[in-house]
C-alpha positions as CSV (number, residue, x, y, z in Angstrom):
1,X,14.1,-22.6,-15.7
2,X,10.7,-21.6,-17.2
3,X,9.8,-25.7,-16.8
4,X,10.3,-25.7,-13.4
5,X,7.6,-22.3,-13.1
6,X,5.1,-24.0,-15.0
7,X,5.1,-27.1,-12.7
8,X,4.9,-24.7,-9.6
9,X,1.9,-22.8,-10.9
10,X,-1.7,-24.5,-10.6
11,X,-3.3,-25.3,-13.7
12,X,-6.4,-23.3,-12.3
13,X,-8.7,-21.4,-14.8
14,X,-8.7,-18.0,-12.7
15,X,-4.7,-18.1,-13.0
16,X,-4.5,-19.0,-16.6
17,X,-3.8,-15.1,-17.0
18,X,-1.3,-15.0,-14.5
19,X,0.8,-17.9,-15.4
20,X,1.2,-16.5,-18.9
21,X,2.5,-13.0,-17.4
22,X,5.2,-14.9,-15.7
23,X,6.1,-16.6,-18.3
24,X,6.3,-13.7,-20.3
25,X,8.4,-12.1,-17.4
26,X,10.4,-15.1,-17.4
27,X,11.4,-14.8,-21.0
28,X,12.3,-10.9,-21.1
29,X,14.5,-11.9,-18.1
30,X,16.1,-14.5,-20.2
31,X,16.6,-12.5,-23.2
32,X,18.1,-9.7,-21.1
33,X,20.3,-12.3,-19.4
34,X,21.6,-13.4,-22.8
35,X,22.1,-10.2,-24.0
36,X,24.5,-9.5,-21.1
37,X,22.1,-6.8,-19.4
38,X,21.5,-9.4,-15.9
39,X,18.3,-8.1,-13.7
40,X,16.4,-8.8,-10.6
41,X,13.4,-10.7,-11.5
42,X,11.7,-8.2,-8.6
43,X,12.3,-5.3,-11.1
44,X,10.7,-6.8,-14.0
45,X,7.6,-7.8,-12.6
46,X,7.0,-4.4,-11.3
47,X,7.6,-3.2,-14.1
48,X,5.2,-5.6,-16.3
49,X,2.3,-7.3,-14.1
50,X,-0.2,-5.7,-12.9
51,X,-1.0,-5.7,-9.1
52,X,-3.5,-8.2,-7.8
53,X,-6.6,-6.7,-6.5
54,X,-7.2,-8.3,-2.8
55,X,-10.5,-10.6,-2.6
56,X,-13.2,-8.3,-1.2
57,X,-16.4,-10.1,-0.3
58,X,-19.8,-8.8,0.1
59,X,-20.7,-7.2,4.0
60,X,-16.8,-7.8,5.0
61,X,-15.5,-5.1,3.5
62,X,-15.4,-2.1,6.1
63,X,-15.7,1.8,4.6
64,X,-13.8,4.5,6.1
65,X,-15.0,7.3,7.9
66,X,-16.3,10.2,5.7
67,X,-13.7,12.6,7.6
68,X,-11.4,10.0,8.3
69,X,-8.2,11.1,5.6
70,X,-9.4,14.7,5.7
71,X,-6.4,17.3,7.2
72,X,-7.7,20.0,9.5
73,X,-8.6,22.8,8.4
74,X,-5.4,25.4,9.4
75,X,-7.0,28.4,8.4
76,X,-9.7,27.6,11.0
77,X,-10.4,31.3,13.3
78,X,-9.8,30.9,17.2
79,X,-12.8,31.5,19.4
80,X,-11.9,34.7,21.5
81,X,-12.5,34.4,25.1
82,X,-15.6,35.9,26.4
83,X,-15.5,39.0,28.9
84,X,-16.3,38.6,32.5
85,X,-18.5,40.9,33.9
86,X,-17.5,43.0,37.1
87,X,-19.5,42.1,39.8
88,X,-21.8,45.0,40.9
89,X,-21.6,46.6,44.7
């Protein structure tokens, strides 16, 4: 099993890192599975790899708006109405 990942996995230098976390997550699967303890390969590499940051590339990458995950304020006092004036006669 772990000779079939390796073919599938490029040989590239920037995922020379990667390929040797799955092969380490391929091997605690296998070591579990032999120890009678069977789980989802999903589970383990949550549980082991870290997340890949997205590519972000210089002038692409858009900011939020300085307000834009801010909740309203709820304490916030209502403007009170202004008083007409009574006409004069």
């Amino acid at each position: 099993m772990i000779e079939n990942f390796t073919e599938m996995m490029t040989r590239d230098a920037t995922e020379q890192h990667r390929q040797e976390q799955m092969l380490e997550v391929y091997s605690v699967k296998e070591t579990l599975a032999e120890r009678g303890c069977p789980i989802d390969l999903k589970v383990i590499n949550k549980a082991l790899l870290i997340p890949e940051e997205p590519i972000r590339y210089p002038g692409t990458f858009l900011y939020p708006h300085p307000g834009a995950n801010l909740m309203k304020n709820p304490f916030a006092k209502k403007a009170k109405a202004k008083k007409k004036k009574g006409k004069k006669r």
